[in-house]
C-alpha positions as CSV (number, residue, x, y, z in Angstrom):
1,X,41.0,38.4,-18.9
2,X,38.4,35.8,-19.4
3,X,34.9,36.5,-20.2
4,X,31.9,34.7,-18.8
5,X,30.7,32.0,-20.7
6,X,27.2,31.9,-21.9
7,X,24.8,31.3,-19.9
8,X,22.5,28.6,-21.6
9,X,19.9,26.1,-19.5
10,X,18.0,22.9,-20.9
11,X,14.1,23.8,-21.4
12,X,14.2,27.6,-20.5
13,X,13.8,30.6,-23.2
14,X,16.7,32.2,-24.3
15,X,16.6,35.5,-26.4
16,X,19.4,35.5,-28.7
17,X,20.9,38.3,-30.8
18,X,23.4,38.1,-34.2
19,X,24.3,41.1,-35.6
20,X,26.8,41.8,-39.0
21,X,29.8,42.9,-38.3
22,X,30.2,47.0,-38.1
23,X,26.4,46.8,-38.7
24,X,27.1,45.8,-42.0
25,X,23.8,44.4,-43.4
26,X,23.8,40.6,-43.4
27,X,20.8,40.2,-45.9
28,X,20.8,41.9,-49.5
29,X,17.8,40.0,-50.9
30,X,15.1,37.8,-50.6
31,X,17.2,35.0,-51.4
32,X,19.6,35.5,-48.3
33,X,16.6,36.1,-46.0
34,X,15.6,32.4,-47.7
35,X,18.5,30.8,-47.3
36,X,18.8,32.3,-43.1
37,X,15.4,30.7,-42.5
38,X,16.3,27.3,-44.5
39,X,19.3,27.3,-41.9
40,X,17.6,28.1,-38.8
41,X,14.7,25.0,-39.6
42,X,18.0,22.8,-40.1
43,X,20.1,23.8,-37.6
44,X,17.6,24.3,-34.6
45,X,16.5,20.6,-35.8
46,X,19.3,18.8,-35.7
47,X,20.0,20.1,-32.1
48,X,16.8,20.1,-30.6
49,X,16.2,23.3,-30.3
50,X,12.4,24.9,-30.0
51,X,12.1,28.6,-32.0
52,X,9.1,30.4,-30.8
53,X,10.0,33.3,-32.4
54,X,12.2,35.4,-34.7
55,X,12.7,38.6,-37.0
56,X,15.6,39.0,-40.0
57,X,16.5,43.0,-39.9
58,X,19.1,44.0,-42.8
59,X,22.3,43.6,-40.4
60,X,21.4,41.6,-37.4
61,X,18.7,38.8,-36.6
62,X,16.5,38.3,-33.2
63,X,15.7,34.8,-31.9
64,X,13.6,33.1,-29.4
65,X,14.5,29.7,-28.7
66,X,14.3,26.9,-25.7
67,X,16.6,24.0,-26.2
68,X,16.1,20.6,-25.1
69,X,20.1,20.2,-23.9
70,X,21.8,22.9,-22.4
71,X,24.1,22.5,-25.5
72,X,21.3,23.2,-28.1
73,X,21.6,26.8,-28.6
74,X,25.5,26.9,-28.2
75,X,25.6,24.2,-30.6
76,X,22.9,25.6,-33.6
77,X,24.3,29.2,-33.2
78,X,27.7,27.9,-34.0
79,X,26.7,25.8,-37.0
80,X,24.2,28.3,-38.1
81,X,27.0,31.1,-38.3
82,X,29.6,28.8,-40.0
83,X,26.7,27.6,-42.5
84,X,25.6,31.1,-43.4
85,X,29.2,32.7,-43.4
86,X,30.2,30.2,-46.4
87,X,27.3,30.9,-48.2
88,X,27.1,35.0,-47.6
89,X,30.9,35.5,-48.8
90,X,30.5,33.0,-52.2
91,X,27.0,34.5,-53.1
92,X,28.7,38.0,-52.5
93,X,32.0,37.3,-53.6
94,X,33.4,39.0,-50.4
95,X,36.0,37.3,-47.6
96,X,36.3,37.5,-44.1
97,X,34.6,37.5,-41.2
98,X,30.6,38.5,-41.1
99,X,29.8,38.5,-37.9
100,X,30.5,41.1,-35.0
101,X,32.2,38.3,-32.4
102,X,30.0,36.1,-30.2
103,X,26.1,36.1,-30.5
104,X,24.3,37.6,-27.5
105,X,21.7,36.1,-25.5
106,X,19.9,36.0,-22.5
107,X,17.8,33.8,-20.5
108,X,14.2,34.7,-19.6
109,X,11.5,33.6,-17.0
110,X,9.1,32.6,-19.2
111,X,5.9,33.1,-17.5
112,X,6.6,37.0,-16.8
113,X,9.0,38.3,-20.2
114,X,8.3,35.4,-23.1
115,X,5.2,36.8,-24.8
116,X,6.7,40.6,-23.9
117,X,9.8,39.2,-25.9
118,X,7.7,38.0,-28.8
119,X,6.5,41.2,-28.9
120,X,9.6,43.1,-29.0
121,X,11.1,40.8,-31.9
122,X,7.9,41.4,-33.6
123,X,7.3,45.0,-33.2
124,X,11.8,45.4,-34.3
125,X,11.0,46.4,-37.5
126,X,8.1,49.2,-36.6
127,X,10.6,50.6,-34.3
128,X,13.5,50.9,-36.8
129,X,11.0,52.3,-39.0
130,X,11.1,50.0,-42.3
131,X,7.6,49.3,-41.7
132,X,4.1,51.2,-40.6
133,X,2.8,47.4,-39.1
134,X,4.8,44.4,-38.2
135,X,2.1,42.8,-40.5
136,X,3.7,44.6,-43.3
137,X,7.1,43.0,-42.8
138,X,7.8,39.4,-44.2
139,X,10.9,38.5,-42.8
140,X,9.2,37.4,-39.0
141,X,7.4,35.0,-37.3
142,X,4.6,37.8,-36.4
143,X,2.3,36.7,-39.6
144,X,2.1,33.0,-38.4
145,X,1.1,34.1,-35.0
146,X,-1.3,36.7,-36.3
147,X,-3.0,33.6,-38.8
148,X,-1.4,35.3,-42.3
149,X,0.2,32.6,-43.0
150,X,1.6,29.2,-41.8
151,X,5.3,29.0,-41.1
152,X,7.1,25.6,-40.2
153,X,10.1,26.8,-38.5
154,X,7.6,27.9,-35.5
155,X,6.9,26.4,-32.6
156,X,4.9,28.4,-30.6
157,X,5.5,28.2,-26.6
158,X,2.8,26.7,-24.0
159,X,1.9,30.3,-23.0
160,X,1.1,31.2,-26.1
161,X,-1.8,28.3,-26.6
162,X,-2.7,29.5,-23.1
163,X,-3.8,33.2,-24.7
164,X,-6.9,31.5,-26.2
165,X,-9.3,28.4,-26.6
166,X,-9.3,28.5,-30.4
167,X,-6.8,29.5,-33.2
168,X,-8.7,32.9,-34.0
169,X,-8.9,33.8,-30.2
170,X,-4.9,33.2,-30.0
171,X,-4.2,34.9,-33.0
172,X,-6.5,38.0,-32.1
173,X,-5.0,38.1,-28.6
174,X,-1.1,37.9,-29.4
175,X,-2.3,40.9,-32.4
176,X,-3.6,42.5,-29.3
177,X,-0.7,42.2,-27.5
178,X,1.9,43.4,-29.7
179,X,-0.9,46.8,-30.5
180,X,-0.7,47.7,-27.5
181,X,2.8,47.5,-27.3
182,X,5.5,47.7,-24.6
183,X,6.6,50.1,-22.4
184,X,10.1,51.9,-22.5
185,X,10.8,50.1,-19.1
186,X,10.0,46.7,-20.3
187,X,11.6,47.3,-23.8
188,X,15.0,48.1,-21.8
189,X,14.9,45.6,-19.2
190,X,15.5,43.0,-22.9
191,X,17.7,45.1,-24.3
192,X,19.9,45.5,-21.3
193,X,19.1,41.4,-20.6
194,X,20.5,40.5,-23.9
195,X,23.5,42.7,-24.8
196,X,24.8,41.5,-20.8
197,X,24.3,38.1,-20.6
198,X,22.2,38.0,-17.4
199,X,19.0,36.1,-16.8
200,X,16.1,38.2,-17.2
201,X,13.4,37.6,-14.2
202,X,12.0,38.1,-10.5
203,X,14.1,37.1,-7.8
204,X,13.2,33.7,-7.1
205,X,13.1,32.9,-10.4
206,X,17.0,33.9,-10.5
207,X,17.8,32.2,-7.7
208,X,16.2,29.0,-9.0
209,X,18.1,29.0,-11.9
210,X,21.6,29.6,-9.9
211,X,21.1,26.2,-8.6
212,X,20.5,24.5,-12.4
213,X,24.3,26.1,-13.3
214,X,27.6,26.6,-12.3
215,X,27.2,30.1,-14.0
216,X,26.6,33.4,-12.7
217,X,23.3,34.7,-13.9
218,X,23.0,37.9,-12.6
219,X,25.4,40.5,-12.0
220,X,26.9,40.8,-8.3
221,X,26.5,42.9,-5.6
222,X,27.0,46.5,-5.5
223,X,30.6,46.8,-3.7
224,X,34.3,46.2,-3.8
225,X,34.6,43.2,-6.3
226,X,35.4,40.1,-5.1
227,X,39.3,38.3,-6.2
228,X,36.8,36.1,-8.5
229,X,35.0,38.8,-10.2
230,X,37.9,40.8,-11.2
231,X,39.1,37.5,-13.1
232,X,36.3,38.1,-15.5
233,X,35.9,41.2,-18.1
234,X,31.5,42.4,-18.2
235,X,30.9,41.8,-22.0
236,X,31.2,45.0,-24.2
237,X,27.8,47.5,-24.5
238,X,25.9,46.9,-27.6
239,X,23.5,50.1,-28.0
240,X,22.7,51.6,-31.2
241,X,19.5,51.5,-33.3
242,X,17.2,49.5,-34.3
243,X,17.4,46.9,-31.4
């Protein structure tokens, strides 16, 4: 049975997650976190793609991106997995594969879920418990918001220049922001976005976005499926802790 390909759109935000296979961790030192972050400034170069936001956990990786092509993030995820595979298994001396099968990602309406989203990359390692403050944490884009330090593989979205007039008003806003945290609902309408593959967003945002592609983004009606649907298998569930 065929699976629904990925739904990726040309100048739209797509939260993306990579995780190590059997949640084996991905990273074992500084110098892998290194190397993922000299990848990610390469790859998401060379094919166009903007990266608002990330966090490196010890066995998967968060990403917020918006391409400029509706191949960009299709393209960068596939070279940045092939890249970093190489490198993980000759560091390591270790073979096979690293990755557990095909990154997941979903599209977001920007203007309602992309700072929320920032957040909830931001606030991943609180939640899993490695750290009291995302502050505390190194491996995420949260200290270059937050004006600890400057980081060239961001480029921060138009909402987030819109949170303040100077740099110290943005940067005490979005610290504001991610304080006060999200709420369970909002926390799993991502998660669930993410690990299914459907846009995230109100309804005439969806159905905007049906029109840009020939792709279903959002699950179908309630019912008896249709002869189509049955053609195509829902991806698999991806729950388990941290997010």
């Amino acid at each position: 049975m065929a699976r629904l390909p990925r739904l990726t759109v040309a100048a739209y935000p797509h939260h993306v997650i990579l995780r190590g296979n059997n949640r084996q961790n991905i990273f074992r030192d500084s110098d892998d976190h290194q190397r993922m972050l000299r990848a990610l400034r390469d790859f998401s170069a060379e094919n166009k793609v903007a990266l608002h936001a990330y966090v490196l956990m010890s066995n998967h990786l968060h990403l917020l991106l918006t391409p400029e092509t509706n191949e960009g993030v299709p393209r960068m995820m596939q070279a940045l997995g092939r890249s970093y595979v190489r490198y993980f298994n000759d560091r390591h001396s270790r073979t096979g594969t690293l990755w557990e099968g095909r990154y997941r990602s979903s599209l977001i309406e920007a203007e309602r879920y992309l700072l929320a989203c920032m957040a909830y990359i931001d606030l991943n390692p609180v939640r899993a418990g490695m750290v009291a403050a995302p502050g505390d944490y190194p491996w995420s884009s949260y200290a270059h918001y937050v004006g600890l330090r400057s980081d060239p593989l961001i480029t921060p979205h138009s909402l987030f220049w819109e949170l303040g007039n100077t740099p110290f008003a943005r940067e005490a806003a979005y610290a504001e922001l991610v304080k006060a945290g999200q709420s369970l609902e909002q926390r799993e309408k991502l998660t669930r976005a993410v690990q299914s593959g459907w846009a995230l967003g109100e309804g005439r945002f969806v159905a905007d976005l049906q029109t840009r592609t020939t792709r279903r983004v959002s699950p179908g009606r309630v019912g008896r499926p249709s002869a189509a649907s049955k053609l195509v298998a829902p991806e698999k569930s991806d729950s388990g802790a941290p997010d």
